[in-house]
Backbone and ligand atoms as CSV (ligand in chain L), in Angstrom:
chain,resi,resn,atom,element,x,y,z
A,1,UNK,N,N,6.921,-21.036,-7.146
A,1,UNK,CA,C,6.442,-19.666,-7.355
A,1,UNK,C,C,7.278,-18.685,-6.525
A,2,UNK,N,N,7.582,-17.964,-7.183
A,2,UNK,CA,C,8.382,-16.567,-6.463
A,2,UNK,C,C,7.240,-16.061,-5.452
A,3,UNK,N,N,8.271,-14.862,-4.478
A,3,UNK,CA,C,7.399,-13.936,-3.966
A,3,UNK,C,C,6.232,-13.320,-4.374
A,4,UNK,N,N,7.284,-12.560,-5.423
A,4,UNK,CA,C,7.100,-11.369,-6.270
A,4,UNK,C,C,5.314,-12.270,-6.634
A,5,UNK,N,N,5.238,-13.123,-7.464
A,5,UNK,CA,C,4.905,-14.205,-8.038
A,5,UNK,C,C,3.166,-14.170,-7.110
A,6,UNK,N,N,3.405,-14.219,-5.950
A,6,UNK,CA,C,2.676,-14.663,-5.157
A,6,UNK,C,C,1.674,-13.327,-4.770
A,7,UNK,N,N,2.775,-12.411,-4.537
A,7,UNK,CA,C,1.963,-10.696,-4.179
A,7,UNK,C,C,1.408,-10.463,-5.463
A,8,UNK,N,N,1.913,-11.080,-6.885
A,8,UNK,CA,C,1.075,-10.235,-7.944
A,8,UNK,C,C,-0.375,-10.772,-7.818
A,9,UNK,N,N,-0.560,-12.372,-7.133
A,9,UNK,CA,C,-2.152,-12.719,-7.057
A,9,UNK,C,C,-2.461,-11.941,-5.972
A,10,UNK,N,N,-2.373,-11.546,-4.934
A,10,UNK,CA,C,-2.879,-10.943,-3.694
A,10,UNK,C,C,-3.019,-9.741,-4.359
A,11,UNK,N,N,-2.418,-8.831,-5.315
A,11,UNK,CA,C,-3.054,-7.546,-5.913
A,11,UNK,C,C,-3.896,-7.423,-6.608
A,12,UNK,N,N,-3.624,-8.795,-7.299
A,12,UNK,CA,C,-5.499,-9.166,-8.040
A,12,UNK,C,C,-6.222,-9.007,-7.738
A,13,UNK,N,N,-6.071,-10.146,-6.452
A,13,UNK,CA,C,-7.209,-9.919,-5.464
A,13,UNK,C,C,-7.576,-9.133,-5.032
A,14,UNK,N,N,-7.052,-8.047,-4.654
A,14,UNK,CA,C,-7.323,-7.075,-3.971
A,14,UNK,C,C,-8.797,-5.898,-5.005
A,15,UNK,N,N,-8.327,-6.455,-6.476
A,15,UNK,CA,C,-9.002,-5.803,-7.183
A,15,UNK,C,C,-10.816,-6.052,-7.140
A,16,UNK,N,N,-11.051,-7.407,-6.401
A,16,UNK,CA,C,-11.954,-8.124,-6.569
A,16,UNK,C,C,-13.002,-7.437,-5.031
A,17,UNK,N,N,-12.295,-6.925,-4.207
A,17,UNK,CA,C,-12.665,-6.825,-2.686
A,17,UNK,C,C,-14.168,-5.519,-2.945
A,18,UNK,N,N,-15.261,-5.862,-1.920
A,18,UNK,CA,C,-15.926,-5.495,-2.127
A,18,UNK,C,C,-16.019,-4.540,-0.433
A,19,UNK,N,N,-15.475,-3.229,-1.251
A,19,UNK,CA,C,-15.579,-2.261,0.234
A,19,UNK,C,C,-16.117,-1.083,0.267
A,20,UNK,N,N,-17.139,-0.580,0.246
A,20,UNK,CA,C,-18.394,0.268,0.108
A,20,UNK,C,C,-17.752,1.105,1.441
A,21,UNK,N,N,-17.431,0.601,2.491
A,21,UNK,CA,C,-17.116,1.820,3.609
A,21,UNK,C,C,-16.178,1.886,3.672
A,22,UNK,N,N,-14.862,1.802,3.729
A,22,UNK,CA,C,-13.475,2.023,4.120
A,22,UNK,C,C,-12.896,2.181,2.774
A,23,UNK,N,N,-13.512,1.769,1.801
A,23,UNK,CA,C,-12.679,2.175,0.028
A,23,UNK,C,C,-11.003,1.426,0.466
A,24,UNK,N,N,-10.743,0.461,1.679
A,24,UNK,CA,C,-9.322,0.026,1.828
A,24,UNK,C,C,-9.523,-1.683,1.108
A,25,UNK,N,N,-9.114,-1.886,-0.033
A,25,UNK,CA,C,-9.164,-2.742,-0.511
A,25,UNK,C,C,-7.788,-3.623,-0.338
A,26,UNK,N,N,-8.023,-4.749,0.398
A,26,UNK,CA,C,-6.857,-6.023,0.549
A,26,UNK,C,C,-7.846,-7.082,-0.215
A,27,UNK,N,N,-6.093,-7.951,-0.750
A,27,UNK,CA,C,-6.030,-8.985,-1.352
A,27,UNK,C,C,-5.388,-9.370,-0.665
A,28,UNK,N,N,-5.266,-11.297,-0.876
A,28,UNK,CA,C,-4.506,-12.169,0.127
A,28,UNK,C,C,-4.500,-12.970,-1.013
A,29,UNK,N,N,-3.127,-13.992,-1.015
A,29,UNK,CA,C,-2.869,-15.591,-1.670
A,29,UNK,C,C,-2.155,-16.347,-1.015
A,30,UNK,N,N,-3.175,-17.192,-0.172
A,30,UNK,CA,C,-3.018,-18.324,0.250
A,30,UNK,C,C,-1.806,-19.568,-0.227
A,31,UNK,N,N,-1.099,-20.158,-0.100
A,31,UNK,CA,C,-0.218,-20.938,-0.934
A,31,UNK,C,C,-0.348,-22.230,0.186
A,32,UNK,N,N,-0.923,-23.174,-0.382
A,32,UNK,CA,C,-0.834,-24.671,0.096
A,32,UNK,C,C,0.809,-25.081,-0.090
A,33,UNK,N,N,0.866,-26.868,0.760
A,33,UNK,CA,C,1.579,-26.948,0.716
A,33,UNK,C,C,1.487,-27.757,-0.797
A,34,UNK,N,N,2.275,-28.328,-1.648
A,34,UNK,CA,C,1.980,-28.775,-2.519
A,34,UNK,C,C,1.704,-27.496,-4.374
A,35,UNK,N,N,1.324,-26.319,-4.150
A,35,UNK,CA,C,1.539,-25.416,-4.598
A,35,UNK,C,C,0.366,-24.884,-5.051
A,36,UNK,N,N,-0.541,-25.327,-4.457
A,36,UNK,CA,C,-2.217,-24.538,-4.874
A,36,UNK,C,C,-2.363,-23.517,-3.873
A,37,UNK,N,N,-3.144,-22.468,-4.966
A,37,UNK,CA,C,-3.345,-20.821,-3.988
A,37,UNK,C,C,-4.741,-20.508,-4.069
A,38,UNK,N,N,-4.964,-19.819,-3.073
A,38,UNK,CA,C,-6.293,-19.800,-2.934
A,38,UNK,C,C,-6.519,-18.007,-2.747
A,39,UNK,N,N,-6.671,-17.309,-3.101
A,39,UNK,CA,C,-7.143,-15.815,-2.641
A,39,UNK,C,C,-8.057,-15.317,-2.291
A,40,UNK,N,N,-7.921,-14.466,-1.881
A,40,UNK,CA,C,-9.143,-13.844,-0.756
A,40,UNK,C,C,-9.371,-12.371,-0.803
A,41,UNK,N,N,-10.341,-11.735,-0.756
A,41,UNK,CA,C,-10.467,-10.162,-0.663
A,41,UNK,C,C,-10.891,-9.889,0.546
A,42,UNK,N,N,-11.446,-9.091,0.864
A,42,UNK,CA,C,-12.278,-8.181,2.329
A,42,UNK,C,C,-13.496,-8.574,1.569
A,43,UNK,N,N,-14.190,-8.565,2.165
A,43,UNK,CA,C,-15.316,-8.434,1.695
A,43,UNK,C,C,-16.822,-7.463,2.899
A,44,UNK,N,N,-17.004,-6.310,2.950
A,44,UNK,CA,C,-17.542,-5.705,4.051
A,44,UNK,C,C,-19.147,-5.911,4.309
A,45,UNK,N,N,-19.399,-5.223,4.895
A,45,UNK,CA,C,-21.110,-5.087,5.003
A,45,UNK,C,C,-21.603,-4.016,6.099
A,46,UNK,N,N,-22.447,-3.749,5.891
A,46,UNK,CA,C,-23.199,-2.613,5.863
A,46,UNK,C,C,-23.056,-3.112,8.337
A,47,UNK,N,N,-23.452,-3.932,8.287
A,47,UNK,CA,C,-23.383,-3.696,9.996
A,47,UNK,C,C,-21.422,-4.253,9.732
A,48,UNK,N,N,-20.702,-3.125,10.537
A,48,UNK,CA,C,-19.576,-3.271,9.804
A,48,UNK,C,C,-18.616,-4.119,10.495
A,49,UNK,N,N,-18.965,-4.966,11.372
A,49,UNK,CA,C,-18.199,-5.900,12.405
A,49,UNK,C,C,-18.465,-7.156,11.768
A,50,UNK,N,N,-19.504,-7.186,10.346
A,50,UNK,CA,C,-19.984,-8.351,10.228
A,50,UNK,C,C,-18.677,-8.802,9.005
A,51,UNK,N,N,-17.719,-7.573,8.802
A,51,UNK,CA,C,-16.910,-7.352,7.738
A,51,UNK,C,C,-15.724,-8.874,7.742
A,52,UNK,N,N,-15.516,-9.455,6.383
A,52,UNK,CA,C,-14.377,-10.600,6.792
A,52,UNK,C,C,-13.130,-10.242,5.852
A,53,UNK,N,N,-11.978,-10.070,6.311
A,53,UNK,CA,C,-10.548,-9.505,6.000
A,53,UNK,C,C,-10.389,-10.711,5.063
A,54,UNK,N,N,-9.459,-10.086,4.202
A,54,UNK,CA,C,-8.536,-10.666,2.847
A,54,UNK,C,C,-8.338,-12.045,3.373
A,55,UNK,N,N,-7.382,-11.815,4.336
A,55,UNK,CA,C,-6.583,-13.494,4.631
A,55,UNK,C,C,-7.974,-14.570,5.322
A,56,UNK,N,N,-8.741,-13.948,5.979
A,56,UNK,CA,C,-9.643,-15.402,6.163
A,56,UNK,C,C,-10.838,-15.603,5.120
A,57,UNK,N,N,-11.195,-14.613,4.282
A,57,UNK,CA,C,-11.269,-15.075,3.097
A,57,UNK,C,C,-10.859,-16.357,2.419
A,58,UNK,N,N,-9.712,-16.353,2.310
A,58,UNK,CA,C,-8.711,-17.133,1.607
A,58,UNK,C,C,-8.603,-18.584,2.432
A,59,UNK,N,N,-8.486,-17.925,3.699
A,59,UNK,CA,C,-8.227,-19.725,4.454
A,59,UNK,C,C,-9.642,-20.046,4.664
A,60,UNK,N,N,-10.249,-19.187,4.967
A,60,UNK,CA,C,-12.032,-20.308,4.693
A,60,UNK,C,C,-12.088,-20.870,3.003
A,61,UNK,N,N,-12.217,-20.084,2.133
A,61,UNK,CA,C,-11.760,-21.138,0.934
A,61,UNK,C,C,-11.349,-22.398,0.675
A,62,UNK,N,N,-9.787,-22.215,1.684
A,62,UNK,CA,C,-8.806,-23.279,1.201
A,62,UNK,C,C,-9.465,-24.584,2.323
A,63,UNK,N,N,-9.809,-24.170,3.455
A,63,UNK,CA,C,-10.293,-24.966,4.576
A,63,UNK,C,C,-11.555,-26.208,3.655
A,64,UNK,N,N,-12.512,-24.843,3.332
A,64,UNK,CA,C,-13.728,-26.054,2.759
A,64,UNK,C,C,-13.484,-26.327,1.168
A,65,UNK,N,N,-12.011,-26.245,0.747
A,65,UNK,CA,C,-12.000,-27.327,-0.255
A,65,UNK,C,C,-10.979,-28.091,0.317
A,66,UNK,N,N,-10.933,-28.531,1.313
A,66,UNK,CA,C,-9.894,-29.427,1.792
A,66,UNK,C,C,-8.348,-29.029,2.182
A,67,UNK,N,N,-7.743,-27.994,2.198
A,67,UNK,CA,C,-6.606,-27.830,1.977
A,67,UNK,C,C,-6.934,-27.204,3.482
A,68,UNK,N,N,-5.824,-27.736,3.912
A,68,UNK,CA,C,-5.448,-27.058,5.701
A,68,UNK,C,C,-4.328,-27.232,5.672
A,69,UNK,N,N,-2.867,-27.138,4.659
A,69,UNK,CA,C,-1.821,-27.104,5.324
A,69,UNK,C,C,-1.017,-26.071,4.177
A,70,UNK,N,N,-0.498,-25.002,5.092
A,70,UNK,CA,C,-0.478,-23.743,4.463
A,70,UNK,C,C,1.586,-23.211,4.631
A,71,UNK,N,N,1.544,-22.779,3.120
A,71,UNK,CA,C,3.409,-22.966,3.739
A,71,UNK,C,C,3.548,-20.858,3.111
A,72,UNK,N,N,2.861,-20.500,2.849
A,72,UNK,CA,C,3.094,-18.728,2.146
A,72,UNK,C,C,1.907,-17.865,2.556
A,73,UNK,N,N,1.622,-16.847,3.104
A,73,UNK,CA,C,0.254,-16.203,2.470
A,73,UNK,C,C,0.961,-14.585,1.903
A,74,UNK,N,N,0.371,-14.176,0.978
A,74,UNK,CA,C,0.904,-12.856,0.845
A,74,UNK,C,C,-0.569,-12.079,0.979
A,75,UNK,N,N,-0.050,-10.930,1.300
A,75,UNK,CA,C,-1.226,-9.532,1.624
A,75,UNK,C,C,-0.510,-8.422,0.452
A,76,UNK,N,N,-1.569,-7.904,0.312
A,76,UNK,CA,C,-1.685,-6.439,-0.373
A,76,UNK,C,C,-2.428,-5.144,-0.384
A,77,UNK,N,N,-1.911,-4.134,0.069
A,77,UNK,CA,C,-3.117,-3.430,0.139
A,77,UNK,C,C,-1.915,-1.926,-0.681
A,78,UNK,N,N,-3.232,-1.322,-1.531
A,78,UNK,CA,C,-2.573,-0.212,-2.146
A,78,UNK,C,C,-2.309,1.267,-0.507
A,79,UNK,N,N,-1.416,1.106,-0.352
A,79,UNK,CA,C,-1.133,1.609,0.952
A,79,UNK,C,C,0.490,2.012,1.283
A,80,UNK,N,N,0.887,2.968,1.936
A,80,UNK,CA,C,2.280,3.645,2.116
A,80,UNK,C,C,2.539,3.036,3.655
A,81,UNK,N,N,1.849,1.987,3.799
A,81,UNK,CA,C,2.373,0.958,4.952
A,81,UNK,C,C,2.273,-0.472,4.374
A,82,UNK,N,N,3.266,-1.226,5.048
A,82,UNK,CA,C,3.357,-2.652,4.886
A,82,UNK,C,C,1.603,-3.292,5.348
A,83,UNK,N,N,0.855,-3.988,4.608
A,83,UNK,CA,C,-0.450,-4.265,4.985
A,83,UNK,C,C,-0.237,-5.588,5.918
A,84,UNK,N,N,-0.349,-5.393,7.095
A,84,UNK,CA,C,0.108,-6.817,8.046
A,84,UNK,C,C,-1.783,-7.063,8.727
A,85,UNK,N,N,-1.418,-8.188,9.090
A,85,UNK,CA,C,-2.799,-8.963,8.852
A,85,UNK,C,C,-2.963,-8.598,10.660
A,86,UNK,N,N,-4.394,-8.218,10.613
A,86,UNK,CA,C,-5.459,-8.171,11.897
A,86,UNK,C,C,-4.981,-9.158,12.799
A,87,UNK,N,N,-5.285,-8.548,13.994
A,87,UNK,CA,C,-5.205,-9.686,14.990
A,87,UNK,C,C,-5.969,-10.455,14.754
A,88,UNK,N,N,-7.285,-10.681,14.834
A,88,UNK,CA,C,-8.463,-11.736,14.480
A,88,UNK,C,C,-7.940,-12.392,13.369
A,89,UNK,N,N,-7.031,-12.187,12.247
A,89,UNK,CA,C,-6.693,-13.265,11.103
A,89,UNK,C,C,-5.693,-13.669,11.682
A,90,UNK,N,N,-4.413,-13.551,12.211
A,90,UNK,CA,C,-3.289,-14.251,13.146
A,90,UNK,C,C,-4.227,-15.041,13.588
A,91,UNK,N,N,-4.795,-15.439,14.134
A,91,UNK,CA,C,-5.309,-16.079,15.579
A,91,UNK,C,C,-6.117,-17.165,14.563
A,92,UNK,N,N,-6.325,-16.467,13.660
A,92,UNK,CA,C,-7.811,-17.230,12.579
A,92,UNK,C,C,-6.718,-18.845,11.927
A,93,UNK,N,N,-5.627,-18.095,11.342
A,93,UNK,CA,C,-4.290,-18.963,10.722
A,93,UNK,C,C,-3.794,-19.606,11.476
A,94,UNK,N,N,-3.632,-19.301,12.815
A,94,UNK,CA,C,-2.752,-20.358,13.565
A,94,UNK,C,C,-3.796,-21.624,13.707
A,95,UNK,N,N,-5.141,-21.230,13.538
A,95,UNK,CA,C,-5.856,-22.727,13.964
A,95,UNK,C,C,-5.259,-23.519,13.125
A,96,UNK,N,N,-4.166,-23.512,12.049
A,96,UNK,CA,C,-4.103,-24.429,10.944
A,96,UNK,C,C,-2.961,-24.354,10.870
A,97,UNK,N,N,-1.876,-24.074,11.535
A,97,UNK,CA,C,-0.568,-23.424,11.345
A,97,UNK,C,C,-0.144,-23.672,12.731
A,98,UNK,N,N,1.335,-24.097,12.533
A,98,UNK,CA,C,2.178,-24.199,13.768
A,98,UNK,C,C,3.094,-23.101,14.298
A,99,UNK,N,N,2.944,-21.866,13.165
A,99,UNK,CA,C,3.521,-20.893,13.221
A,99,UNK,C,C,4.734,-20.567,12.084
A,100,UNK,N,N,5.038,-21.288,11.752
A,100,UNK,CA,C,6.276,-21.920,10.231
A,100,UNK,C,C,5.355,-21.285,8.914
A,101,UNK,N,N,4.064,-20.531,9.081
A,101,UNK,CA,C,3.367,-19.946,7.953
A,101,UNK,C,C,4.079,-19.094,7.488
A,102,UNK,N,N,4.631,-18.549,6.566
A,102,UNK,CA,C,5.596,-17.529,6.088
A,102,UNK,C,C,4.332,-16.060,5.410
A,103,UNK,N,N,4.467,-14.890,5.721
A,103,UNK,CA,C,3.141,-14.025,5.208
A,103,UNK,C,C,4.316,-13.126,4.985
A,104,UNK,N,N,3.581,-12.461,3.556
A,104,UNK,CA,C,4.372,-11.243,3.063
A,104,UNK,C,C,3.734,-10.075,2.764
A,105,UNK,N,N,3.828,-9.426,3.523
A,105,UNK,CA,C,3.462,-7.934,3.819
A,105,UNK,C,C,3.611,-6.907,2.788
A,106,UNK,N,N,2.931,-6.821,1.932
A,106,UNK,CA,C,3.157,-5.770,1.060
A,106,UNK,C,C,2.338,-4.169,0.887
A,107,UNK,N,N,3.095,-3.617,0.274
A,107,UNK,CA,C,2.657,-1.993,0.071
A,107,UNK,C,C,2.512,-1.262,-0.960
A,108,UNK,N,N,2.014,-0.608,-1.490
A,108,UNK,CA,C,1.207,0.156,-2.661
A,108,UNK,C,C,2.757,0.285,-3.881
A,109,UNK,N,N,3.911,0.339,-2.927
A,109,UNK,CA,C,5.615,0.411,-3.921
A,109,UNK,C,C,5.931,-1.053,-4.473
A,110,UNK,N,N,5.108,-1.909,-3.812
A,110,UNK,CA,C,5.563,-3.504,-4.020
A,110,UNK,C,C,6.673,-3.755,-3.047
A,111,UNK,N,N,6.880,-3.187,-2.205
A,111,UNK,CA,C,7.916,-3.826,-1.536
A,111,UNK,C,C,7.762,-4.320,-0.264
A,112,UNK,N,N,7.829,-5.359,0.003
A,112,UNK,CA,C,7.315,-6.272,1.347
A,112,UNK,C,C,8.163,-6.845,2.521
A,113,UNK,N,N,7.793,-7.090,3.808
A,113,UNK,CA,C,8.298,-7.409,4.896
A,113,UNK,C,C,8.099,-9.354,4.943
A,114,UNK,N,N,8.442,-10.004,5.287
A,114,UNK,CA,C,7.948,-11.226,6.279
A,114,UNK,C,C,8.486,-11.544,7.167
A,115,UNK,N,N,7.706,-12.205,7.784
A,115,UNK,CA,C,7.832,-12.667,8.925
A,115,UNK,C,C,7.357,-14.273,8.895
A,116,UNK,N,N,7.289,-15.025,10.061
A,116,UNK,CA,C,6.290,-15.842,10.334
A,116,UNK,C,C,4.929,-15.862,11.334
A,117,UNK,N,N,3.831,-16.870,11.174
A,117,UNK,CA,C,3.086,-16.800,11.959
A,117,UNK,C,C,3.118,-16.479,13.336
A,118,UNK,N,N,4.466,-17.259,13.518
A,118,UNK,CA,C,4.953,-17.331,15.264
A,118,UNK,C,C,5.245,-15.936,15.383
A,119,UNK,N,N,5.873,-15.488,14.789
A,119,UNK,CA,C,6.131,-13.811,15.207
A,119,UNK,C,C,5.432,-12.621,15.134
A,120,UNK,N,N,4.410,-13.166,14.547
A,120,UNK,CA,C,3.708,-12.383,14.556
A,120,UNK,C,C,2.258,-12.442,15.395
A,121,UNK,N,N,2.418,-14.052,16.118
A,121,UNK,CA,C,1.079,-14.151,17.334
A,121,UNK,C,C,2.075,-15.250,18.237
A,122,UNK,N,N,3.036,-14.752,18.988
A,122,UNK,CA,C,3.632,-15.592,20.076
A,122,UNK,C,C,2.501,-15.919,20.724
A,123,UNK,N,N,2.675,-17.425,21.919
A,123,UNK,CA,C,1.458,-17.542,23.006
A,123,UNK,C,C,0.328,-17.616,21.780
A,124,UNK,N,N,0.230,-18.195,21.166
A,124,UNK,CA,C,-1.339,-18.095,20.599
A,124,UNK,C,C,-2.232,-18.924,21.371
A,125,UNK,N,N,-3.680,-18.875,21.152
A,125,UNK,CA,C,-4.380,-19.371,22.542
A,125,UNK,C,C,-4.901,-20.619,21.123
A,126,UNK,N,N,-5.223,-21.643,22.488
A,126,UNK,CA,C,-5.490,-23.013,21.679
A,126,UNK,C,C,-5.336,-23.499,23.398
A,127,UNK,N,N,-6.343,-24.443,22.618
A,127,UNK,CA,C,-6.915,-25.773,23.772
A,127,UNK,C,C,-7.022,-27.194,23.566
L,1,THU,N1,N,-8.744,-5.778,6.519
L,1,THU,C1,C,-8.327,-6.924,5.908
L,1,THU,O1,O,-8.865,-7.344,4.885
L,1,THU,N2,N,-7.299,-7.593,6.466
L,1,THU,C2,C,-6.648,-7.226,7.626
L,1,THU,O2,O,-5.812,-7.954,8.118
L,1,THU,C3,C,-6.990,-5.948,8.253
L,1,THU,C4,C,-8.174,-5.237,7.730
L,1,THU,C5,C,-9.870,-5.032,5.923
L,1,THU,C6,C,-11.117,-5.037,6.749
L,1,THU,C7,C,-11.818,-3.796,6.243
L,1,THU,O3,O,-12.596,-4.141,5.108
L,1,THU,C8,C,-10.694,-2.880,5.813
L,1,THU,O4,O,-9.533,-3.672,5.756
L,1,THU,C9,C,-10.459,-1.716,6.754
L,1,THU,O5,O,-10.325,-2.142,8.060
């Protein structure tokens, strides 16, 4: 699967996200290793800390159907910035990730950044 390929499910997704307060709708697609994707929206709520972002969406999905080994995720958010994932989802991905996760950052033009996990949460905490 292409990039391109990969951000068009994370814009799907994004279509699916249920956001009553912030109207900021992200999508995420997960990509196993092996080539199964899993996507994810925001999904919010009314006490608004109780709110869970696109990408752990997606890796709680992929987690409780078995899949914990993750080689792509792409993000999307209709937005005039690259949509890069929360600290709390870095930190959420590395539990499952050595940092070699590849995430692609995309923006309302389609045009996207990546990076990897590692660079984007050096020092991650783990015990
Ligand atoms: N959000 C995500 O879905 N992913 C992120 O990495 C950052 C923020 C959501 C949470 C909330 O529903 C909205 O974006 C605004 O913060």
């Amino acid at each position: 699967m292409t990039d391109k390929e990969l951000l068009t499910i994370a814009r799907e997704a994004s279509g699916r996200a249920y956001v009553p307060y912030s109207k900021f709708a992200v999508g995420a697609a997960l990509e196993c290793r092996g080539g199964r994707v899993f996507t994810g929206c925001n999904v919010e709520n009314a006490a608004l800390g109780d709110t869970i972002c696109a990408e752990r969406t997606a890796c709680v999905k992929a987690v409780s159907e078995g899949y914990r080994d993750y080689v792509r995720l792409a993000i999307y958010a209709e937005s005039q910035n690259y949509c890069m994932p929360c600290g709390s989802c870095r930190q959420f991905l590395s539990e499952f990730n050595d940092g070699e996760l590849e995430i692609l950052c995309c923006k309302a033009d389609g045009r996207y950044v990546s990076y990897r996990l590692k660079e984007l949460l050096p020092y991650t905490f783990n015990y």
